[in-house]
N, C-alpha and C positions, 0 to 999 in steps of 0.2 A: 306827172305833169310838173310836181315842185321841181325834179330832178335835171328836166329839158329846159326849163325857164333859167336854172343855174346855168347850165351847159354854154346856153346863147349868150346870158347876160355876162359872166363872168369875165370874156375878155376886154368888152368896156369899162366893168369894172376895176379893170388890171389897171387900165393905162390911166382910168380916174384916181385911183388911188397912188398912183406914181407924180401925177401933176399934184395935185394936192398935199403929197410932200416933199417938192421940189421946196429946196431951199428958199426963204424969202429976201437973204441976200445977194441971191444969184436974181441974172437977168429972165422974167417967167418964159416958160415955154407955153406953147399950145398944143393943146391932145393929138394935135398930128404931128406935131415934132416929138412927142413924148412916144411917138405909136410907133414912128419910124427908127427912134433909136433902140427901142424894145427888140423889135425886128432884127434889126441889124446887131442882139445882143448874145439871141440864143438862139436857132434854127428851128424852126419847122412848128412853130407858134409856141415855142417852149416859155418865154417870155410872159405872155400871153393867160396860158394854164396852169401856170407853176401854183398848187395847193387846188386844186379843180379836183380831185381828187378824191382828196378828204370833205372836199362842201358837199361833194353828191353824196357821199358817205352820211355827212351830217342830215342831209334832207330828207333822206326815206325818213327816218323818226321823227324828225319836227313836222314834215306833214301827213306821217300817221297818226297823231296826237292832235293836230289841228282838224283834219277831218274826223276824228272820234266826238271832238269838242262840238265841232258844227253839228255833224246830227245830232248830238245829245241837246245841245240850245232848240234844235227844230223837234227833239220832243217834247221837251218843256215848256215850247211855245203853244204845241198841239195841246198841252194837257189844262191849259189855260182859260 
């Protein structure tokens, strides 16, 4: 589930992370001018997913570690 939540959220994240470091001397853009030049950067959502990759890669272990942590808290909380 951590892996499909990356999957979806990632390419908003893309185009957040690109406005957010749009120069603050240049004129700002907005997330759909930042989305359309992405688009028109790399083909076929390359733009987009570039490092999607390796997050999914990273996710299987951070939320096998977080669900071992969850139950372990829901047994300690049992044992209370």
């Amino acid at each position: 589930s951590g892996t499909f939540g990356w999957a979806i959220a990632y390419p908003l994240d893309a185009v957040k992370t690109r406005v957010q470091a749009h120069p603050a001397q240049l004129p700002a853009v907005t997330a759909r001018e930042c989305a359309l030049k992405m688009a028109k950067e790399r083909p076929h959502m390359g733009a987009f997913t570039r490092g999607l990759g390796l997050t999914l890669v990273r996710a299987v272990p951070v939320n096998m570690v977080t669900f071992v942590v969850y139950e372990r808290v829901l047994d300690l909380r049992a044992m209370a």
